[in-house]
C-alpha positions as a printed Julia matrix, in Angstrom:
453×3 Matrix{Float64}:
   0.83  -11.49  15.55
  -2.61  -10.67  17.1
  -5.35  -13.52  17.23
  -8.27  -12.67  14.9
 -10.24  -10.76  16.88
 -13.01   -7.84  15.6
 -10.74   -5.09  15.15
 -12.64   -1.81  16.49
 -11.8     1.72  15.74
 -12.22    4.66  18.06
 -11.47    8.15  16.54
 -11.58   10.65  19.48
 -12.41   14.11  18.51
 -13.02   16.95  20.33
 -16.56   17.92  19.17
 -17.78   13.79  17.99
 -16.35   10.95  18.8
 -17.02    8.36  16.09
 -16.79    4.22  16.24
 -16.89    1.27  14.58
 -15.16   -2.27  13.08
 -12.64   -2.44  11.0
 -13.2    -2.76   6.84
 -16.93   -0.64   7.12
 -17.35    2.07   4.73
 -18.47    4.89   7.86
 -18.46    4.9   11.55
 -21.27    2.89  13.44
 -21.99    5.68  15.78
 -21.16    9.15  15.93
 -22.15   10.81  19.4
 -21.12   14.41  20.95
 -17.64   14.5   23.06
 -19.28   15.63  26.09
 -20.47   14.36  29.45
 -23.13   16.17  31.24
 -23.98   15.93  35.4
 -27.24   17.62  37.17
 -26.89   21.04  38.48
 -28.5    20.56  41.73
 -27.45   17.3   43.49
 -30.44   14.84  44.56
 -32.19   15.68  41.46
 -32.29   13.36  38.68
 -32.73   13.49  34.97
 -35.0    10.4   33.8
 -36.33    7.5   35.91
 -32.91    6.66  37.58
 -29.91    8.2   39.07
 -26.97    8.49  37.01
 -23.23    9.81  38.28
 -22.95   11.24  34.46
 -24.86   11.68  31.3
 -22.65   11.21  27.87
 -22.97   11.85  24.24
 -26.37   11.99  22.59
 -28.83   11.91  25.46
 -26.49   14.55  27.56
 -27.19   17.08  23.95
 -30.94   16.32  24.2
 -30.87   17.62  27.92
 -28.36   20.45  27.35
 -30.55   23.04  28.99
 -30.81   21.11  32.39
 -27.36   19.73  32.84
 -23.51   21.14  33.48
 -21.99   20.19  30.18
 -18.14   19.64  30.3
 -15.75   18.91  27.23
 -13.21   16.68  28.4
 -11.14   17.0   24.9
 -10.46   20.42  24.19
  -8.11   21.86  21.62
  -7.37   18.26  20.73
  -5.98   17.48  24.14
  -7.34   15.41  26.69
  -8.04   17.44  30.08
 -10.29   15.35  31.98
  -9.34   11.49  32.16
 -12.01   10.45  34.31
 -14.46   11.95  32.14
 -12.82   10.3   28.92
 -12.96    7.14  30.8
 -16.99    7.05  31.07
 -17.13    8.26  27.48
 -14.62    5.26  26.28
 -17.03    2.89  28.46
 -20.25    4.41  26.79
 -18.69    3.86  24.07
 -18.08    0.16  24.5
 -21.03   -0.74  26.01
 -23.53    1.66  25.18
 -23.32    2.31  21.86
 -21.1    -0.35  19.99
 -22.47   -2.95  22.74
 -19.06   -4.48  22.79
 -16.4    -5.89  25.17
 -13.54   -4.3   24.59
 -11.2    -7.12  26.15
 -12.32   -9.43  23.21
 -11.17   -6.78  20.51
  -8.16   -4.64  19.13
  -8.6    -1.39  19.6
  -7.01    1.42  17.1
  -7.51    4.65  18.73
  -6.8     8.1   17.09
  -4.62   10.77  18.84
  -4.04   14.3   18.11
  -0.78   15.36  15.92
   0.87   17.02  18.81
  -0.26   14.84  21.98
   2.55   14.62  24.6
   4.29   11.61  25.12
   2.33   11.36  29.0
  -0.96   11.28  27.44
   0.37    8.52  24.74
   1.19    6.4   28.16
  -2.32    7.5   29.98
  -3.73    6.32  27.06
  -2.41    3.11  26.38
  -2.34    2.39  30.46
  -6.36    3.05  30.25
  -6.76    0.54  27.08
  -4.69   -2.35  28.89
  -5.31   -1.94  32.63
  -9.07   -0.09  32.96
 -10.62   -1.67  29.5
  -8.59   -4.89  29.52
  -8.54   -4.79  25.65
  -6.77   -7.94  23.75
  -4.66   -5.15  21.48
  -4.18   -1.68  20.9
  -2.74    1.01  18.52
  -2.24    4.68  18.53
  -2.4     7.2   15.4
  -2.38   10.5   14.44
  -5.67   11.59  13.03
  -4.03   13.51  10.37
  -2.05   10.19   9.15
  -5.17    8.6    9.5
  -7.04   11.26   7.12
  -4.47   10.78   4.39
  -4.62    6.81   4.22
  -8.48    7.06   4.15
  -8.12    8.84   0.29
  -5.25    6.56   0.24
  -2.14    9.11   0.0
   1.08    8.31   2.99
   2.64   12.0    2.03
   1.05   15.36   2.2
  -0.23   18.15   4.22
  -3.54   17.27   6.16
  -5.44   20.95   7.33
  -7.42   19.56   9.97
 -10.06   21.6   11.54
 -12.41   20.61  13.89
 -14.47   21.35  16.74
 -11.57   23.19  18.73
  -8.35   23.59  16.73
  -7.05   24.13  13.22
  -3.87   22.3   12.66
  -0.99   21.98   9.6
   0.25   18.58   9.49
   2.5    17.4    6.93
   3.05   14.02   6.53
   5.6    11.88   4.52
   5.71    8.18   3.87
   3.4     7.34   6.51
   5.11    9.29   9.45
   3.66   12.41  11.01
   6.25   14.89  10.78
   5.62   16.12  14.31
   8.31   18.83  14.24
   6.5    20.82  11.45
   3.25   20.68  12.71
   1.51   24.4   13.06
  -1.81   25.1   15.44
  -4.09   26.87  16.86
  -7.1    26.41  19.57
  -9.32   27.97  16.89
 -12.19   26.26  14.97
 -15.55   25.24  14.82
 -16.34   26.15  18.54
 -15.06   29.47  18.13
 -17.45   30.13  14.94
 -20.94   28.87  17.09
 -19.64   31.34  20.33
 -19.01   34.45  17.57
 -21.97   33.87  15.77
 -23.96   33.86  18.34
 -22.62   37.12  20.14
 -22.99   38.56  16.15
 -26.3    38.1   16.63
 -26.69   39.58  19.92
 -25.02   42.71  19.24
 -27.67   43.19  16.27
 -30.3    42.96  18.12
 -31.31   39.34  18.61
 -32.15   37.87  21.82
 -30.8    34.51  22.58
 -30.33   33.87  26.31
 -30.89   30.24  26.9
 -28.86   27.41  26.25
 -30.77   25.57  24.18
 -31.57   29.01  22.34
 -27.66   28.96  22.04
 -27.37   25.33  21.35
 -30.02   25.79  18.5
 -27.84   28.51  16.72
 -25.02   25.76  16.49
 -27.45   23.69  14.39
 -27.83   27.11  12.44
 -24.63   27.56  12.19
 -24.64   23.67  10.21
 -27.16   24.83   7.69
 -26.35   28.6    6.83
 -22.75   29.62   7.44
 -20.65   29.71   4.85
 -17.12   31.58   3.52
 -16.58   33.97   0.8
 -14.42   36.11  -0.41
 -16.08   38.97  -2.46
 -14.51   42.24  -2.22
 -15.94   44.35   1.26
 -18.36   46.51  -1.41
 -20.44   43.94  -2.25
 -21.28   42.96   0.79
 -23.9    45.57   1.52
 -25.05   44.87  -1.76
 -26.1    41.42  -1.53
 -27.14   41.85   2.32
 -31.0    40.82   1.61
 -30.24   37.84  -0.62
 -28.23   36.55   2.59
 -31.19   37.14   5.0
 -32.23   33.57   6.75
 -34.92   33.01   9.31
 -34.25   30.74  12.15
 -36.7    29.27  14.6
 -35.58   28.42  17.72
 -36.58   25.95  20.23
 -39.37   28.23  21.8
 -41.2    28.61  18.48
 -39.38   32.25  18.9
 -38.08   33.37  14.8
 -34.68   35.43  14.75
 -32.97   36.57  11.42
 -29.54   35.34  10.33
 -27.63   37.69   7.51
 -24.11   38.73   6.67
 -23.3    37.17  10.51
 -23.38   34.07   8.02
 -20.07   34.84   6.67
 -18.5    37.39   9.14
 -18.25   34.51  12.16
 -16.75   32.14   9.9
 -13.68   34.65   9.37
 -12.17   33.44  12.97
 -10.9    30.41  11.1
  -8.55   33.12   8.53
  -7.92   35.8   11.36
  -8.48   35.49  14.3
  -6.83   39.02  15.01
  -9.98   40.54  13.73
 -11.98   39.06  16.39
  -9.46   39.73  19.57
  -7.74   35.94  19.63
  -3.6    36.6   19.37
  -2.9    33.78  17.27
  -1.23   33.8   13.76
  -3.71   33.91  10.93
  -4.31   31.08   8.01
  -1.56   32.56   5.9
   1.36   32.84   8.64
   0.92   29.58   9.41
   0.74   28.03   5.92
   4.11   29.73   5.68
   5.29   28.35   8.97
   4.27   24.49   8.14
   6.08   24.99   4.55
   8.8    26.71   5.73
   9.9    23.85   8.47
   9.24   21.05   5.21
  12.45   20.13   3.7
  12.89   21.99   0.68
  13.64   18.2   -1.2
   9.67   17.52  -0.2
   7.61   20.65  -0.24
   6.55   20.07  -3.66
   5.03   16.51  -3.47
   3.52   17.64  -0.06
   1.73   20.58  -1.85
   0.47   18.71  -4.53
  -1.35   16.83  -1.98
  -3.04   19.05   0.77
  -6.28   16.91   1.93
  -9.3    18.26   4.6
  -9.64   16.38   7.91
 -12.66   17.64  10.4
 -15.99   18.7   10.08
 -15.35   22.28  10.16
 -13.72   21.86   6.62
 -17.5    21.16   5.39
 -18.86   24.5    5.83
 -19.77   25.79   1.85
 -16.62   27.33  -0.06
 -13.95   26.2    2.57
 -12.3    24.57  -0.4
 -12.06   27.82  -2.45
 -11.35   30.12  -0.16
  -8.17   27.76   1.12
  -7.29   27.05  -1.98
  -7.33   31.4   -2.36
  -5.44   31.7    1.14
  -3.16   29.27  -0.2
  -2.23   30.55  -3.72
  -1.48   34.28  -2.38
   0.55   32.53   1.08
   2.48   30.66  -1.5
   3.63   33.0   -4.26
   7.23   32.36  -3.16
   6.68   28.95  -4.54
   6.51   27.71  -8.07
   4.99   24.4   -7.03
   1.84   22.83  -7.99
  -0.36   23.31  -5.15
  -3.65   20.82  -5.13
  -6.01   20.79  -2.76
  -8.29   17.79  -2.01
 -11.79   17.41  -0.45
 -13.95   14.69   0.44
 -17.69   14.38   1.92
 -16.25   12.19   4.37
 -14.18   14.62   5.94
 -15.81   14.6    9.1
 -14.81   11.18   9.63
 -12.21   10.72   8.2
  -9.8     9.86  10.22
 -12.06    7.0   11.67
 -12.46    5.72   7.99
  -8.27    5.64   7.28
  -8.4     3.23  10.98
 -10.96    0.82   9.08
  -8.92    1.01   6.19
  -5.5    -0.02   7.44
  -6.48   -2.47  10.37
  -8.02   -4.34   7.39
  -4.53   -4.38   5.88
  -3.19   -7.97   6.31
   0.21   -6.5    6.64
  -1.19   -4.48   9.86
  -1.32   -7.73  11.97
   2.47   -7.79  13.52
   2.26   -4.16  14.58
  -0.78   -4.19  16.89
   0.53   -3.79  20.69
  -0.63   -6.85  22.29
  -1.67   -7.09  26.32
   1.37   -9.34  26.63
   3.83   -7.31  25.19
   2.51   -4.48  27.32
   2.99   -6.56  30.79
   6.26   -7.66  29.33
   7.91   -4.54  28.71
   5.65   -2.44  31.2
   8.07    0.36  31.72
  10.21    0.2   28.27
   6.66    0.82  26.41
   5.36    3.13  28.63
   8.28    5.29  28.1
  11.7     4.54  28.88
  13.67    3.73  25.74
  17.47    3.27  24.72
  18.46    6.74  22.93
  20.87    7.59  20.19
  21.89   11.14  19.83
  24.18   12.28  16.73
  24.85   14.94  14.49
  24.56   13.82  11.31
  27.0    15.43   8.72
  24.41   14.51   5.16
  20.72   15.59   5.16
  18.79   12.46   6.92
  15.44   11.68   5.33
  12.88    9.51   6.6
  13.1     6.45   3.81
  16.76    6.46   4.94
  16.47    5.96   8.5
  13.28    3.8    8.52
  15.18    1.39   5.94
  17.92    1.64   8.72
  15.77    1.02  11.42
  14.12   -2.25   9.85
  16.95   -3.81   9.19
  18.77   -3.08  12.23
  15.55   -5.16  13.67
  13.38   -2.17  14.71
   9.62   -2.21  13.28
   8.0     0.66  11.93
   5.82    0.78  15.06
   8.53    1.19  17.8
   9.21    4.14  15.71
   6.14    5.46  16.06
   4.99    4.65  19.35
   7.74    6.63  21.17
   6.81    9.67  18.93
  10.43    9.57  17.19
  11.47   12.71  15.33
  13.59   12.02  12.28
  14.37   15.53  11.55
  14.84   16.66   7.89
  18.09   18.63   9.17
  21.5    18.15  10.12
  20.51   16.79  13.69
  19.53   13.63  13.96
  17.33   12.22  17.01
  15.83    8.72  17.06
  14.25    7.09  20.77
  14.62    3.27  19.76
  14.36    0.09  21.89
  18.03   -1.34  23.1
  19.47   -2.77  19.89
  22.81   -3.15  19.34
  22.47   -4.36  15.54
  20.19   -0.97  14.6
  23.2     1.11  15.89
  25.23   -0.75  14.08
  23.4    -0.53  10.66
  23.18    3.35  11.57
  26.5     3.76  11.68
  26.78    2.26   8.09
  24.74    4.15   6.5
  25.82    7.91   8.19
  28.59    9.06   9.68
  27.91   10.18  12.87
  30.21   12.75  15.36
  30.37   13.46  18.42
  27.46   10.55  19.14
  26.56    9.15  22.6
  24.74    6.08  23.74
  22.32    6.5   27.24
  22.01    3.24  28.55
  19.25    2.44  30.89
  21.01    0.75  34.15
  19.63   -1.63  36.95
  18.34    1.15  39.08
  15.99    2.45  36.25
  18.58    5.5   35.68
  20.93    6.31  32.76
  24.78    6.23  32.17
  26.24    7.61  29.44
  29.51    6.37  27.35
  30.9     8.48  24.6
């Protein structure tokens, strides 16, 4: 068990990153993922000289800096520039040292078991921090309304994901996405109003359409002939940072359509329906119907006006093959979301044994940064996850090894679980299935394996 320090909670998305402690209703600060550096070197922005420029102030200067996105489609791609936006985060906005707290970070549903490591190596050996513990934001999202099974449609600043979820446990093999979301709406409504006739050339011009975007888009889903008809009931005015006015009309609801098919705008990625169909499809049949009565929004995308009924539309006519209930669930806080199920469970009492401490980190150094016992087997009865986590805890494995080597308990004949040596789990594993053909890698002196059938 931890000591009782503040627990803090870091959700790191692509187009915000939000923070706070542990138990508070909403994030303490919310502040743009981005990190901005001076075009011209030897010129400075302000009274002194700074290497970077992150977050809120780097937004207010958009026009004058390089502005880089070091999360993009929900994967980190610059780690030095995630590092200063961690530190800013610490120290300039939650004014905190982060080697007197636990730290719950959020991670993307299908982030590779490298940047798990990078991660965790940053939190121990650059921040120092007391504790530490990695989640899925769509897990995350569902414990916030307080629901452990389900499908979360997260959609963001630069992806759109499926993730279904059951009993707590991302099921990581059935997740669906695309690098297409709220991004791709500010860059098509903007060229929208280019082609018709608008002239936005600067980027704060451009960066003011995004703020547009926030107050006037929305999605429908009239039939095509009405459209015309109701064209000067959608006219908007807009006035841009130059005092300039431009006029926003049915580009309102056309650049919002990426998000449903992105065919139609030149993007070769499947459209909202295909992959509802894909993410159902690779459920278990057993479980489709309590994860479709409980489909929940995650992202700030999700708040733009009639998302909820024209999913829930997308959804009916993608699922006619299915006689389930299908509910769909929205919340105001679904931008932050995620951050709000972190406050919720690291207030949990119960959440105390499965924080990674410093310690255990130096102690096991390699073994939790990667290199654990595996089981292979073929498993000849259908192996849900209540099953095998029961297994695993009594065989002496906790719910958060599982989880922090990403294991896959597939709802199919093959079975795959990454555990920690543990004679006693295999043991219990092979009392509850029957397993053929199984082998056991075991991890020798020299740091390689050797395999016994």
């Amino acid at each position: 068990m931890v000591d009782s320090q503040i627990h803090c909670v870091i959700d790191n998305g692509s187009g915000y990153m939000k923070a706070g402690f542990s138990g508070e209703e909403a994030p303490k600060v919310m502040f743009p993922t981005m990190v901005g550096k001076t075009k011209v070197e030897g010129i400075y922005v302000g009274d002194e000289k700074k290497e970077s420029i992150i977050g809120s102030e780097a937004e207010k200067k958009f026009g004058i800096l390089d502005i880089s996105y070091p999360i993009q489609g929900g994967t980190i791609v610059n780690w030095d520039e995630m590092e200063r936006i961690w530190a800013n985060t610490f120290y300039g906005e939650l004014k905190i040292s982060p080697e007197e707290h636990n730290l719950l970070l959020s991670e993307s549903p299908f982030i590779t078991r490298k940047d798990r490591e990078k991660m965790l190596e940053m939190m121990f050996e650059t921040f120092n921090c007391a504790s530490t513990y990695l989640v899925a934001q769509s897990v995350l999202a569902a414990y916030s309304v307080g629901k452990s099974t389900g499908i979360s449609i997260d959609c963001g600043h630069t992806s759109l994901n499926f993730a279904p979820i059951y009993e707590g446990f991302l099921q990581r093999h059935c997740v669906q996405h695309i690098p297409i979301a709220g991004k791709d709406i500010n860059d098509i409504l903007i060229n929208l109003l280019i082609k018709n006739g608008q002239v936005i050339d600067s980027k704060m011009q451009k960066q003011s359409i995004i703020k547009a975007k926030e107050s006037f888009c929305y999605l429908r889903h009239d039939n095509e002939d009405e459209i015309e008809k109701k064209k000067e009931e959608e006219t908007r005015e807009w006035e841009l940072p130059d005092k300039k006015k431009i006029i926003i009309s049915k580009e309102r609801f056309q650049a919002t359509e990426v998000i449903f098919d992105p065919k139609k705008f030149g993007y070769d990625y499947p459209n909202f329906q295909e992959l509802f169909k894909k993410t159902v499809k690779s459920i278990d049949s057993d479980l489709r119907e309590i994860m479709l009565a409980n489909i929940i929004f995650n992202g700030g995308t999700t708040l733009i006006k009639g998302f909820k009924s024209r999913v829930t539309q997308e959804i009916e006519e993608a699922g006619q093959d299915y006689e389930f209930k299908k509910k769909v669930h929205t919340y105001p806080e679904a931008q932050f979301m995620a951050w709000l199920g972190g406050s919720i469970l690291t207030s949990l009492t119960n959440f105390e044994n499965l924080w990674i401490t410093k310690a255990e980190y130096k102690e096991e150094g390699k073994a939790r940064r990667g290199i654990f016992e595996t089981v292979h087997g073929t498993v000849q009865t259908p192996c849900f996850m209540n099953v095998a986590t029961s297994a695993a805890i009594k065989g002496g494995l906790s719910t958060r090894d599982l989880e922090d080597v990403g294991a896959q308990i597939m709802l199919c004949n093959t079975y795959h679980l990454h555990v920690r040596p543990n004679d006693k789990l295999i043991k219990e594993m092979g009392g509850l299935h029957k397993f053929t053909n199984w082998s056991r890698p075991i991890l020798t002196d020299s740091g390689g394996f050797q395999v016994f059938s």
